[in-house]
PQR file of N, CA, C, O and H, with PARSE charges and radii, in Angstrom:
ATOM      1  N   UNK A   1      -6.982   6.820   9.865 -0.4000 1.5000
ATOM      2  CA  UNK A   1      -8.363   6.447  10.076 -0.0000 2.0000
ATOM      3  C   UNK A   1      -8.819   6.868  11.479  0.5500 1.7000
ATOM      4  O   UNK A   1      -9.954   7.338  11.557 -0.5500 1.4000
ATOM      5  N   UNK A   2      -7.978   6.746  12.765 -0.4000 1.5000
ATOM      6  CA  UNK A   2      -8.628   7.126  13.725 -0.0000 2.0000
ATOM      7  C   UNK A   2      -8.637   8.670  13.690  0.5500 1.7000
ATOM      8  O   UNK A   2      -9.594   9.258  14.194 -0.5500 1.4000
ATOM      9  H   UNK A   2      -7.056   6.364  12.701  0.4000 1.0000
ATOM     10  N   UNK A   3      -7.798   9.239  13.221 -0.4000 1.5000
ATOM     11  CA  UNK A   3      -8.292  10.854  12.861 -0.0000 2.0000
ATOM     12  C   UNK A   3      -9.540  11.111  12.636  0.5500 1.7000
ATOM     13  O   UNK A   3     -10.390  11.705  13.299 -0.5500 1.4000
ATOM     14  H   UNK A   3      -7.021   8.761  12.812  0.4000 1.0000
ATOM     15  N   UNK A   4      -9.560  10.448  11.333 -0.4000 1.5000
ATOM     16  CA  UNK A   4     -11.252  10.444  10.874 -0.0000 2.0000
ATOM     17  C   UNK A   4     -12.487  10.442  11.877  0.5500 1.7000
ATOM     18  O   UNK A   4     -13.513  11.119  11.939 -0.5500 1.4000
ATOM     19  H   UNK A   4      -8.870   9.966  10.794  0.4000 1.0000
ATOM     20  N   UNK A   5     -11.869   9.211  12.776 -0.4000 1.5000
ATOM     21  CA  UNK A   5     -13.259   8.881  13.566 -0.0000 2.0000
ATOM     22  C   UNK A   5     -12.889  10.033  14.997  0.5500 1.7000
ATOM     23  O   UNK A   5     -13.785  10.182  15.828 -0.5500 1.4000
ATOM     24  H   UNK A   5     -11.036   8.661  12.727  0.4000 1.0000
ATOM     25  N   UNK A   6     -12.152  10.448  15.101 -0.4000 1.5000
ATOM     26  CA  UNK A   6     -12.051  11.864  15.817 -0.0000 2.0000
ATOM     27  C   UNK A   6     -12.544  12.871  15.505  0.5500 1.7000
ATOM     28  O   UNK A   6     -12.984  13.680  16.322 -0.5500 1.4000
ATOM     29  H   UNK A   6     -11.424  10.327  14.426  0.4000 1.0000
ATOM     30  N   UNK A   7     -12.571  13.048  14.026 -0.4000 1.5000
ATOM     31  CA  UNK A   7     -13.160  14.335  13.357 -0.0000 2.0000
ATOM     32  C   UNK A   7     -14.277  14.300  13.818  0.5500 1.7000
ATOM     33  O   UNK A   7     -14.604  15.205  14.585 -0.5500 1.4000
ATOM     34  H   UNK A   7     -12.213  12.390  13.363  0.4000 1.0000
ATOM     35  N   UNK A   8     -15.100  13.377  13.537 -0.4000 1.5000
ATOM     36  CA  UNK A   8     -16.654  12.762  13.741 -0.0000 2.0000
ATOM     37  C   UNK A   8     -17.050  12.959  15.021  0.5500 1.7000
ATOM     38  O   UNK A   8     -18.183  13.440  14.995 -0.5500 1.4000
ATOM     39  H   UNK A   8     -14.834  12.641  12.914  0.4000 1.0000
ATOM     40  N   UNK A   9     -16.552  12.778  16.424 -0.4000 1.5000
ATOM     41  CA  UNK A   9     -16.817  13.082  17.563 -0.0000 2.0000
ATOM     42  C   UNK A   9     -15.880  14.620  18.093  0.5500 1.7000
ATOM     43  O   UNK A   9     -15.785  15.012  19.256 -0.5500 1.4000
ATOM     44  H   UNK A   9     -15.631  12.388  16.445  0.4000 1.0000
ATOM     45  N   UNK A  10     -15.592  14.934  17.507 -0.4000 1.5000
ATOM     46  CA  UNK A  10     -15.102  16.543  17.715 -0.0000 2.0000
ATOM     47  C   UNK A  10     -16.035  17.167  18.149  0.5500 1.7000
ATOM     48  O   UNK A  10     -15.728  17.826  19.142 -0.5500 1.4000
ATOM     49  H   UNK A  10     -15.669  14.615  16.562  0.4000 1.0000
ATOM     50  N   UNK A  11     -17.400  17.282  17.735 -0.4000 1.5000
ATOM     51  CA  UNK A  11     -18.136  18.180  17.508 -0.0000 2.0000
ATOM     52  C   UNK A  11     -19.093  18.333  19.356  0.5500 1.7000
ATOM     53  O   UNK A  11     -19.765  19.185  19.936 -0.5500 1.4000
ATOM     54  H   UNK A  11     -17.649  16.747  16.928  0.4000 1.0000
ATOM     55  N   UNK A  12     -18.492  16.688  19.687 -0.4000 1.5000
ATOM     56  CA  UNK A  12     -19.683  16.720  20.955 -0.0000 2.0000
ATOM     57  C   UNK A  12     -18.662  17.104  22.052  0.5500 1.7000
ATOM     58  O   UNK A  12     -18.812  16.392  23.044 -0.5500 1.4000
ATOM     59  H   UNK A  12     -17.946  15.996  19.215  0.4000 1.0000
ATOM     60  N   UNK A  13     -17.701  17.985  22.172 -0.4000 1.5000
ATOM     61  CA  UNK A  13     -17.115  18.430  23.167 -0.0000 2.0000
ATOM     62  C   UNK A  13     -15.756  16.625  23.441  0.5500 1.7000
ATOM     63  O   UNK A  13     -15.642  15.436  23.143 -0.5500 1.4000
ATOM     64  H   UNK A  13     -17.579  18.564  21.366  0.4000 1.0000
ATOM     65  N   UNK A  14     -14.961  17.988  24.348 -0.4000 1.5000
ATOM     66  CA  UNK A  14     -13.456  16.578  24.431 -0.0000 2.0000
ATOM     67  C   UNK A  14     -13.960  15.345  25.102  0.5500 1.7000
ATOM     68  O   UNK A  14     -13.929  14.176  24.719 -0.5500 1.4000
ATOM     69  H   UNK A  14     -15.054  18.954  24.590  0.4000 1.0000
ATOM     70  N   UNK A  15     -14.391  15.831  26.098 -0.4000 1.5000
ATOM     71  CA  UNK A  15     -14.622  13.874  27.243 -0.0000 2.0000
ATOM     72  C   UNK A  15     -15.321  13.298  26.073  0.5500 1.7000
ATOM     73  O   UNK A  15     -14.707  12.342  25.599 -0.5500 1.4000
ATOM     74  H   UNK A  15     -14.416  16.781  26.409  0.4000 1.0000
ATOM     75  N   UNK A  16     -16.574  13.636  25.385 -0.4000 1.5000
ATOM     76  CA  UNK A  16     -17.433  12.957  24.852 -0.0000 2.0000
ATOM     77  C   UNK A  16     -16.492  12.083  23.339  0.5500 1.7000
ATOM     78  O   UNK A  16     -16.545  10.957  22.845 -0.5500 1.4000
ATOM     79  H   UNK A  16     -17.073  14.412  25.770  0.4000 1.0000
ATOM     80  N   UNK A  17     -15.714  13.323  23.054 -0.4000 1.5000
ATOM     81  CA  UNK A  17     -14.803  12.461  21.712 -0.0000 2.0000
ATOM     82  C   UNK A  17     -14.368  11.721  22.044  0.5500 1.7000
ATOM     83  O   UNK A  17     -14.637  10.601  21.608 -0.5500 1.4000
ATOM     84  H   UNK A  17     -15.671  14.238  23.456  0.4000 1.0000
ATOM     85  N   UNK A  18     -13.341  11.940  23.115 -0.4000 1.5000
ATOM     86  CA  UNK A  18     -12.490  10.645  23.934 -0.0000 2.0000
ATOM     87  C   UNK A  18     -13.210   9.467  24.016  0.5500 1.7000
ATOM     88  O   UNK A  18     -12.810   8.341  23.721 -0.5500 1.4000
ATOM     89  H   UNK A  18     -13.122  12.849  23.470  0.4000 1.0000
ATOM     90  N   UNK A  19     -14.086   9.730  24.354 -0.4000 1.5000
ATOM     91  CA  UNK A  19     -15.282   8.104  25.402 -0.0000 2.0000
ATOM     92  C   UNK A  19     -15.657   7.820  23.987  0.5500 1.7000
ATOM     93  O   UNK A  19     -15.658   6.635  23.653 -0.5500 1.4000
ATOM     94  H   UNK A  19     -14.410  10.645  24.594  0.4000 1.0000
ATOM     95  N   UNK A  20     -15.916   8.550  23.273 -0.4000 1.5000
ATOM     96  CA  UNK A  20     -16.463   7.932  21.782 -0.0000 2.0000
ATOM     97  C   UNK A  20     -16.033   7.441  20.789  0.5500 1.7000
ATOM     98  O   UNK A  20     -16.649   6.682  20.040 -0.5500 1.4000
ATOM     99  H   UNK A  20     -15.915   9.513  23.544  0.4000 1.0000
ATOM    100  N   UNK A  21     -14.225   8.057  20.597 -0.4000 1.5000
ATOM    101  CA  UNK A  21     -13.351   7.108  19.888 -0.0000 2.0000
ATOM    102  C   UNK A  21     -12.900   6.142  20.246  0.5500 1.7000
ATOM    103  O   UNK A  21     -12.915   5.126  19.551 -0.5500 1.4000
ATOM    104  H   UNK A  21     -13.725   8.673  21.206  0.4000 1.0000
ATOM    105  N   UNK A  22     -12.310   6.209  21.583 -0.4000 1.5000
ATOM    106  CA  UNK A  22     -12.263   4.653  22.430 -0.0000 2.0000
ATOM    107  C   UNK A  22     -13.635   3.703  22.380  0.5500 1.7000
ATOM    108  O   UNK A  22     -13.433   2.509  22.602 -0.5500 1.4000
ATOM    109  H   UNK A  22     -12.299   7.035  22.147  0.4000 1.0000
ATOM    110  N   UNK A  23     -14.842   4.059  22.144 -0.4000 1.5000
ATOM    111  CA  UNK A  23     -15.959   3.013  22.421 -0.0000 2.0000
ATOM    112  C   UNK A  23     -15.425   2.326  20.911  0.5500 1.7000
ATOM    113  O   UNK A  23     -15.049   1.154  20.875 -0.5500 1.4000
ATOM    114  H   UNK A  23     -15.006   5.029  21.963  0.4000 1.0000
ATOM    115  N   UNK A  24     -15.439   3.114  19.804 -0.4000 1.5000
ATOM    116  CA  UNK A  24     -15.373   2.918  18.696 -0.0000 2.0000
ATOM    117  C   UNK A  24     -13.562   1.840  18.669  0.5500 1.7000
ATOM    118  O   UNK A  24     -13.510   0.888  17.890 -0.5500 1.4000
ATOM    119  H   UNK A  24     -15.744   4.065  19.834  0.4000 1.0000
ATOM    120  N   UNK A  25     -12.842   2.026  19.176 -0.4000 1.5000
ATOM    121  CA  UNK A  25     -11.471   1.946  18.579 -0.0000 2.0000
ATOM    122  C   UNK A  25     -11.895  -0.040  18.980  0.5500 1.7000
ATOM    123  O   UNK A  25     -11.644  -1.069  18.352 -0.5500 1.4000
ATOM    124  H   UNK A  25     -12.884   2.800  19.808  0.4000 1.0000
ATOM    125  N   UNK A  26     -12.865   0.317  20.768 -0.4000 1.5000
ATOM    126  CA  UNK A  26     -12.954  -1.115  21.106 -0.0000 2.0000
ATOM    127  C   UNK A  26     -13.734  -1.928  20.493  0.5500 1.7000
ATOM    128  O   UNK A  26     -13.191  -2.989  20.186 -0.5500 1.4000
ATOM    129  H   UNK A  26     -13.069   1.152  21.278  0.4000 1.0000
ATOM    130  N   UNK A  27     -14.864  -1.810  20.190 -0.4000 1.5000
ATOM    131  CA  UNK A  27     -15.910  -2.341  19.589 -0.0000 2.0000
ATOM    132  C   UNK A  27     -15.718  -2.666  17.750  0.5500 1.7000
ATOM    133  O   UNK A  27     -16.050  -3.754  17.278 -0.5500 1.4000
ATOM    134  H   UNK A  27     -15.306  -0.948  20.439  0.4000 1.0000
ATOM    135  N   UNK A  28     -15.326  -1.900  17.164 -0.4000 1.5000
ATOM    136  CA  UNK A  28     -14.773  -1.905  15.476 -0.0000 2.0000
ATOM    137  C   UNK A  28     -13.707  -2.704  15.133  0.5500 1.7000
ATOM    138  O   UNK A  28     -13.802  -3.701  14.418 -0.5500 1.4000
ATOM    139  H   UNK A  28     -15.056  -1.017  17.547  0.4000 1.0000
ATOM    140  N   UNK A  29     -12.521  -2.215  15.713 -0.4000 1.5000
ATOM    141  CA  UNK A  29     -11.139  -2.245  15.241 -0.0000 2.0000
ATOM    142  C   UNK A  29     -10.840  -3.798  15.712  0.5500 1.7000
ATOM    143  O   UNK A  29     -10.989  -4.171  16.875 -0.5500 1.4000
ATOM    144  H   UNK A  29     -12.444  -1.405  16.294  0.4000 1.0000
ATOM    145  N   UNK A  30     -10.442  -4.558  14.750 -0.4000 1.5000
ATOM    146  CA  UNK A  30      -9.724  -6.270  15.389 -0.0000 2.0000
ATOM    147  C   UNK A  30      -8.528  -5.517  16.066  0.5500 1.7000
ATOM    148  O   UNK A  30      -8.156  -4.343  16.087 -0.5500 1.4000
ATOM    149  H   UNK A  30     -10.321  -4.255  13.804  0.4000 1.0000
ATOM    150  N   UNK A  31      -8.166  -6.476  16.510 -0.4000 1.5000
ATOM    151  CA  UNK A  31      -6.825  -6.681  17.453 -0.0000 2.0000
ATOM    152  C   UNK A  31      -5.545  -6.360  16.490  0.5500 1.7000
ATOM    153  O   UNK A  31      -4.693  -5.555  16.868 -0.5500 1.4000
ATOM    154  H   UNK A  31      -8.468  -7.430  16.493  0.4000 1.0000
ATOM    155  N   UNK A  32      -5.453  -6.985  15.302 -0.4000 1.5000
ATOM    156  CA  UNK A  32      -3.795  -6.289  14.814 -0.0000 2.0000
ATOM    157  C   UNK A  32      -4.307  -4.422  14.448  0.5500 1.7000
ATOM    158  O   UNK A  32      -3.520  -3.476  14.428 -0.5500 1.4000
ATOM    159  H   UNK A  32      -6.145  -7.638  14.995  0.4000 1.0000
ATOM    160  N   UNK A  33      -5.506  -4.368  14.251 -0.4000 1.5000
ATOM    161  CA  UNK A  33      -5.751  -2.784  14.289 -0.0000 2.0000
ATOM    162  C   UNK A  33      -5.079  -2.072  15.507  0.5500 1.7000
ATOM    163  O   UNK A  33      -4.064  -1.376  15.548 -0.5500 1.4000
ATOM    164  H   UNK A  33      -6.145  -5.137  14.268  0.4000 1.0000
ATOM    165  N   UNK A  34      -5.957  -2.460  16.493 -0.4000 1.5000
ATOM    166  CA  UNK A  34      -5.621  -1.705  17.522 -0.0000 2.0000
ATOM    167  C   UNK A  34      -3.998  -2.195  18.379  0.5500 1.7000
ATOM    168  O   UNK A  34      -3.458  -1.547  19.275 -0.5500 1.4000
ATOM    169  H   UNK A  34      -6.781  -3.025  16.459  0.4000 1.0000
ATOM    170  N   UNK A  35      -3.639  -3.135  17.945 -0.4000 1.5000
ATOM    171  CA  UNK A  35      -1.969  -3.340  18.587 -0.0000 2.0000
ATOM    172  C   UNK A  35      -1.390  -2.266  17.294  0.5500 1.7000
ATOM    173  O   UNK A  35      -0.656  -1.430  17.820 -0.5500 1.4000
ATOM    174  H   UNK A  35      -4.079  -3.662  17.217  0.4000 1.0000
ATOM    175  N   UNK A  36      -1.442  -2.156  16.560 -0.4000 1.5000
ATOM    176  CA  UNK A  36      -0.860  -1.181  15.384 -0.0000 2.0000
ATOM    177  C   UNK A  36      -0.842   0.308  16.055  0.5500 1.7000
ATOM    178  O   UNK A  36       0.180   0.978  16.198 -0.5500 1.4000
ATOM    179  H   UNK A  36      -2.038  -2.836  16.133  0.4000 1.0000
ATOM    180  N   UNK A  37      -2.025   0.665  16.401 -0.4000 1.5000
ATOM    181  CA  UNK A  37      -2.408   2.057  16.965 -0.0000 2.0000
ATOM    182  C   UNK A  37      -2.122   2.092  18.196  0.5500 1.7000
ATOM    183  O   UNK A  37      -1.800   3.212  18.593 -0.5500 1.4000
ATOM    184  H   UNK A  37      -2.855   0.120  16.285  0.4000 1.0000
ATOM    185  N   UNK A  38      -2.117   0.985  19.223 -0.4000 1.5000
ATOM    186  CA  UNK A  38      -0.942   1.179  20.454 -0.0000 2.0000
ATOM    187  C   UNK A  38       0.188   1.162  19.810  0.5500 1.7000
ATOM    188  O   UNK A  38       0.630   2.293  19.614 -0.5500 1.4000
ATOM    189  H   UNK A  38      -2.378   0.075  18.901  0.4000 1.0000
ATOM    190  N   UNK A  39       0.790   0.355  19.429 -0.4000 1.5000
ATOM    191  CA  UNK A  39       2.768   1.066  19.144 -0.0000 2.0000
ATOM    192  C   UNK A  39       2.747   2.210  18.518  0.5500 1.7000
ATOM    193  O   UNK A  39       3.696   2.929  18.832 -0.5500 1.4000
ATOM    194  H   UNK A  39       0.430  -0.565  19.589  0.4000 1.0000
ATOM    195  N   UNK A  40       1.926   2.717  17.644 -0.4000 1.5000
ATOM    196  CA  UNK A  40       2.123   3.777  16.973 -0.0000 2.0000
ATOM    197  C   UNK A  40       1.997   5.052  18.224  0.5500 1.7000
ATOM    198  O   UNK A  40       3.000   5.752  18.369 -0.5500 1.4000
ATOM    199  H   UNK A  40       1.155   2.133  17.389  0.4000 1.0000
ATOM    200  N   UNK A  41       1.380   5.197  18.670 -0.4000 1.5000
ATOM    201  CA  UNK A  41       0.701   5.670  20.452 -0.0000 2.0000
ATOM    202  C   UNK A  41       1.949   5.985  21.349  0.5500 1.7000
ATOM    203  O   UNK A  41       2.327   7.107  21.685 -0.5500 1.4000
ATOM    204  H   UNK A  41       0.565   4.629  18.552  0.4000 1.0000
ATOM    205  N   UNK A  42       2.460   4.894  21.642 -0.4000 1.5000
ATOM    206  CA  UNK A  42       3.542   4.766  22.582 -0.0000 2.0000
ATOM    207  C   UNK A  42       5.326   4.745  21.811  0.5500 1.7000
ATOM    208  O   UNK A  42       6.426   4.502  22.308 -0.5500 1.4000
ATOM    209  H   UNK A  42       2.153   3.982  21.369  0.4000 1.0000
ATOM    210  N   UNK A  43       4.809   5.193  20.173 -0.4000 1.5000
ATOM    211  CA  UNK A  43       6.137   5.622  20.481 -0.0000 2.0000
ATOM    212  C   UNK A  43       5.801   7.402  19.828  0.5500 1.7000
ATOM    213  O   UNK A  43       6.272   7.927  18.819 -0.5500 1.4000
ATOM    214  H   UNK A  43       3.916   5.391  19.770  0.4000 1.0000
ATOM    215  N   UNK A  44       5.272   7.717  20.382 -0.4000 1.5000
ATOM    216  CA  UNK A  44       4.868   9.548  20.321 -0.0000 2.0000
ATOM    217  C   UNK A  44       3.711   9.332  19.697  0.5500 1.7000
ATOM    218  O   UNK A  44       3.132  10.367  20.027 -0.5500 1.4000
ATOM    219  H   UNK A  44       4.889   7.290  21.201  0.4000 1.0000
ATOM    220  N   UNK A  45       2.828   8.658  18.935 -0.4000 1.5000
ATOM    221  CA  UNK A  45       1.523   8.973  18.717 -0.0000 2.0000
ATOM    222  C   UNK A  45       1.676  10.349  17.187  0.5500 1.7000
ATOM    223  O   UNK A  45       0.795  11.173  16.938 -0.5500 1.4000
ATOM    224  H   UNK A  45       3.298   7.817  18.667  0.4000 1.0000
ATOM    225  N   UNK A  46       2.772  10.237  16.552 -0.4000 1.5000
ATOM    226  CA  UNK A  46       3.131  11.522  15.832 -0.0000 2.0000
ATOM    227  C   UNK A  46       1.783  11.596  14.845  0.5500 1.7000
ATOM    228  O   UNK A  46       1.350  10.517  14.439 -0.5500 1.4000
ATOM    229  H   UNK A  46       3.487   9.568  16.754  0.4000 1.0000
ATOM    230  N   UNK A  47       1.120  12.793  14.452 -0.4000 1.5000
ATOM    231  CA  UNK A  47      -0.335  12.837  13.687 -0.0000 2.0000
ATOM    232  C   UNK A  47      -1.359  12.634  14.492  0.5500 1.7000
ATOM    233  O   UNK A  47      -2.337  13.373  14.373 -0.5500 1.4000
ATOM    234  H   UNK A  47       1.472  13.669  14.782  0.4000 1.0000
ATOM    235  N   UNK A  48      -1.355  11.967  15.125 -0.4000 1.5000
ATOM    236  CA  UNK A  48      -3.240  11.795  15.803 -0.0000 2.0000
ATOM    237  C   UNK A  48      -3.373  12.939  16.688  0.5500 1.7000
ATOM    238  O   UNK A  48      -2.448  13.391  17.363 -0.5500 1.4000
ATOM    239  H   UNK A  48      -0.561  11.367  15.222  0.4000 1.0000
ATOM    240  N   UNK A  49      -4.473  13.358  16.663 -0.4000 1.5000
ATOM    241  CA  UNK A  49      -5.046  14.215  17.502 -0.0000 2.0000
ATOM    242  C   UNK A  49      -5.351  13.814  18.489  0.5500 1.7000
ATOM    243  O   UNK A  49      -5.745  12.679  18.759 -0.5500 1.4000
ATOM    244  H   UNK A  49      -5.225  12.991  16.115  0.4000 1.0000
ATOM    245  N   UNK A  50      -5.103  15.344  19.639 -0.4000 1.5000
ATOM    246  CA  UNK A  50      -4.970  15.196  20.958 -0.0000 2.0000
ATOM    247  C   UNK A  50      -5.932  14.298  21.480  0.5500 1.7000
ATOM    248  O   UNK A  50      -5.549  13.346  22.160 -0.5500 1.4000
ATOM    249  H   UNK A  50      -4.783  16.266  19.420  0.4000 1.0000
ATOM    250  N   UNK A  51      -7.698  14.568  21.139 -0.4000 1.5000
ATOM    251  CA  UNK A  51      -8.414  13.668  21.579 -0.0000 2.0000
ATOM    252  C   UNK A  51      -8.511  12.175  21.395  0.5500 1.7000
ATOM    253  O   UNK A  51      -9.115  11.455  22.190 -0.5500 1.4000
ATOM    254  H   UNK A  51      -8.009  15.342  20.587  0.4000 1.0000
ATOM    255  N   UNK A  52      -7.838  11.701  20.220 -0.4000 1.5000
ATOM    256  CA  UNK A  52      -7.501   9.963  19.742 -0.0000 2.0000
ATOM    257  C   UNK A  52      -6.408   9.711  20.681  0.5500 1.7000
ATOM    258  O   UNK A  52      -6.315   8.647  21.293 -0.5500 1.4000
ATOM    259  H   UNK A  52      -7.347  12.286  19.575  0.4000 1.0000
ATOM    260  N   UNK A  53      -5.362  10.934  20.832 -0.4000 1.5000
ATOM    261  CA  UNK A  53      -4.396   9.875  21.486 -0.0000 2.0000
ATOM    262  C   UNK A  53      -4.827   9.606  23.052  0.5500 1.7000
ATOM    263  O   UNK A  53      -4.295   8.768  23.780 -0.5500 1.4000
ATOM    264  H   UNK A  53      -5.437  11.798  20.335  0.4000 1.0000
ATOM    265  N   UNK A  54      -6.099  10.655  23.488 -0.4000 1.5000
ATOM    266  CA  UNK A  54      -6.388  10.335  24.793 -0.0000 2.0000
ATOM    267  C   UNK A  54      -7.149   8.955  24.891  0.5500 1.7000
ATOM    268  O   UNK A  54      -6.963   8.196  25.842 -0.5500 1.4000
ATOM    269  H   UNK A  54      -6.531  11.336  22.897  0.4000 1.0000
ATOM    270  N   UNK A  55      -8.182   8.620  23.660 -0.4000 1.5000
ATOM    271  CA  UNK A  55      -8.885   7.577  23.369 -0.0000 2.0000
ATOM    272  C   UNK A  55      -8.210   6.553  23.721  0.5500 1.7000
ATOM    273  O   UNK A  55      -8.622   5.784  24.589 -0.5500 1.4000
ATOM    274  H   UNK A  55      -8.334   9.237  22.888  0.4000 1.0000
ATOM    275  N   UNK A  56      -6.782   6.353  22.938 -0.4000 1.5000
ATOM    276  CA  UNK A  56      -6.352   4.857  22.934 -0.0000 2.0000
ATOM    277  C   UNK A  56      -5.224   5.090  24.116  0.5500 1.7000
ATOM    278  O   UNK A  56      -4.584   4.040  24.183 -0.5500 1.4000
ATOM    279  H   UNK A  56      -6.446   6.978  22.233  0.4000 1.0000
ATOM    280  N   UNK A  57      -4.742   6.004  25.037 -0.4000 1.5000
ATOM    281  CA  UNK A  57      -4.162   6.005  26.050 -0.0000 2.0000
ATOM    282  C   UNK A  57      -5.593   5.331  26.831  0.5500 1.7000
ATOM    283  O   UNK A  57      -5.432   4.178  27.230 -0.5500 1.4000
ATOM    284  H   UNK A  57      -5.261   6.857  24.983  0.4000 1.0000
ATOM    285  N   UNK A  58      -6.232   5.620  26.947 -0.4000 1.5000
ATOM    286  CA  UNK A  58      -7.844   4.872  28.127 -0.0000 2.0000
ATOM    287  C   UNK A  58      -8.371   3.235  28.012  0.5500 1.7000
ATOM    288  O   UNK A  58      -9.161   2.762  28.829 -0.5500 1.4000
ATOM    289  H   UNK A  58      -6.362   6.557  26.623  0.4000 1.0000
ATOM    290  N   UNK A  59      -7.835   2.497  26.929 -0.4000 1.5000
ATOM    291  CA  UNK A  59      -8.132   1.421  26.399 -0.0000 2.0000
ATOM    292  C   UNK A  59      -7.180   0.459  27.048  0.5500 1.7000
ATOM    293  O   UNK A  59      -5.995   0.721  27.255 -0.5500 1.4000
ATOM    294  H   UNK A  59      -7.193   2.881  26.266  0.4000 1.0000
ATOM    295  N   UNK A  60      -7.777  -0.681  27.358 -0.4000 1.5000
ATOM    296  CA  UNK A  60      -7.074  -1.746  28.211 -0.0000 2.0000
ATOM    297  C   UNK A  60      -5.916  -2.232  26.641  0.5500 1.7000
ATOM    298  O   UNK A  60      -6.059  -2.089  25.426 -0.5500 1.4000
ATOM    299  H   UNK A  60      -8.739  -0.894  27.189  0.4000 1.0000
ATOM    300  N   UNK A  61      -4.939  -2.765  27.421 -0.4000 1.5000
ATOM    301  CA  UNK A  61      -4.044  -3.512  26.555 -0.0000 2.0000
ATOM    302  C   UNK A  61      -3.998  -4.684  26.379  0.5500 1.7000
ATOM    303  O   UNK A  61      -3.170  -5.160  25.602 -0.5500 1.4000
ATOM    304  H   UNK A  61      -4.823  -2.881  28.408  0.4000 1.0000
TER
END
């Protein structure tokens, strides 16, 4: 799913995807979402694209 919402901000250049999947990952996603997508993250992030994994590397823990 956060692929998806990467696909979607692809188009407006990298900083802007980044700042835009992170606005999204913070504002959308409950908390066992986004603790799911940090461990998945920190142990290689394997599948997500470069700009998601910059997203949820920028997001407070």
């Amino acid at each position: 799913m956060a692929n998806q919402i990467g696909t979607f901000f692809a188009s407006q250049g990298e900083k802007q995807a980044v700042a835009g999947v992170a606005d999204h990952l913070a504002k959308f996603w409950d908390p066992r979402m986004r603790k799911a997508i940090f461990a998945h993250a920190d142990a290689g992030g394997d599948g997500l694209m470069p700009t998601v994994k910059q997203a949820i590397d920028s997001l407070p823990r």
